[in-house]
C-alpha positions, 0 to 999 in steps of 0.5 A: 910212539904208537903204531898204525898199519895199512899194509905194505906201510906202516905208520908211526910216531915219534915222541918230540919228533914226528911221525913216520911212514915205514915201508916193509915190502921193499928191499932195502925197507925205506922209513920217511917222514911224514913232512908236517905231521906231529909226534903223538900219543897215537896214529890210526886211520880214519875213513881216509885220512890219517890221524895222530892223536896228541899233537906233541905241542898242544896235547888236547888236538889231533891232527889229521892228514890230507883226504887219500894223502897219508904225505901231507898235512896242513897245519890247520888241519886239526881238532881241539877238544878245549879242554885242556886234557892229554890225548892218548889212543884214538880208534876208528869206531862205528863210523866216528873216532873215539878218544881216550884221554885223562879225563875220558873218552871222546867222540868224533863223527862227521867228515874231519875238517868241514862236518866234524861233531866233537862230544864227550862220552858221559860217565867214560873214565879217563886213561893213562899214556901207558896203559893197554887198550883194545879195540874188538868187534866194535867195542873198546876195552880199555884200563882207567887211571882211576880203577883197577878193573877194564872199561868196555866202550861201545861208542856211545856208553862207558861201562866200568861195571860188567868187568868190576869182579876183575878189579881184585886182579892184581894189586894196584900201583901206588898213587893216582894212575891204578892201571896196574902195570897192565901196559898191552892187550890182544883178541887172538881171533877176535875170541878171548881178551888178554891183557899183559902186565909188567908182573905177568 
């Protein structure tokens, strides 16, 4: 599963369990349940409430916990986007909550589960489960199913074409998914974006 911080705690998912709560500033440390909450792609913080990004049963929802309570969760506390796609990564972005999917990025703005706006990013390339993403400055990088090269998203427009020169990287692997094996990403100091390949 993925992993969402909010120190001392961290969050995190289970695939087919659930998700977790792990708390590192006791001794001994204490790992709990998140009772009623799902597996999923991914887990980030939103505003104040906690959101798994690709319910385990249903991979086109996310799901989001209580207002200031991470320990409970209603099971009609949840958005469907409806169509159909699998949910990878979820960020926190410029006030909404952006989603990266198969089928391309989403946005959600509003308060979760009363004025909560659901609409899709136009042109925004999909992603794979595996592949690395980033978020930095406001801003989204992430590696696409269908190209070789990183998009940039900055919560309103997908752009594929500003890193395009980078395509030729490294080779592309077989079939659909072209991520190249790039699987993680980092900022050191919010300076320069690394992405890590299983090749190197």
């Amino acid at each position: 599963g993925e992993i969402g911080t909010s120190l001392p705690t961290v969050y995190f998912t289970v695939q087919g369990d659930s998700a977790y709560s792990f708390y590192v500033a006791g001794s001994p440390h204490t790992v709990t349940n998140l009772a009623g909450a799902n597996d999923g792609y991914d887990i980030d913080l939103h505003g104040d409430r906690l959101v798994v990004v690709g319910d385990g049963t249903n991979r086109d929802r996310i799901d989001f916990s209580n207002a200031a309570d991470f320990t409970t969760w209603s099971a009609a506390d949840y958005i469907s986007i409806g169509y159909q796609t699998d949910l990878f990564h979820g960020f926190p972005q410029r006030g909404g909550f952006t989603i990266l999917s198969f089928d391309g990025a989403w946005r959600v703005t509003g308060t979760l589960g009363s004025t909560n706006v659901v609409r899709r990013a136009i042109r925004a390339l999909g992603t794979s489960r595996h592949a690395a993403t980033i978020d930095t400055d406001e801003l989204i990088y992430y590696m696409p199913n269908t190209n070789s090269a990183p998009v940039l998203f900055d919560g309103s427009t997908a752009d594929d074409q500003t890193l395009a020169y980078l395509s030729s990287w490294c080779t592309p692997t077989s079939g659909s998914n072209r991520d190249n094996g790039i699987r993680a990403a980092f900022a050191p100091e919010n300076r320069d974006l690394m992405f890590l390949s299983t090749s190197g």
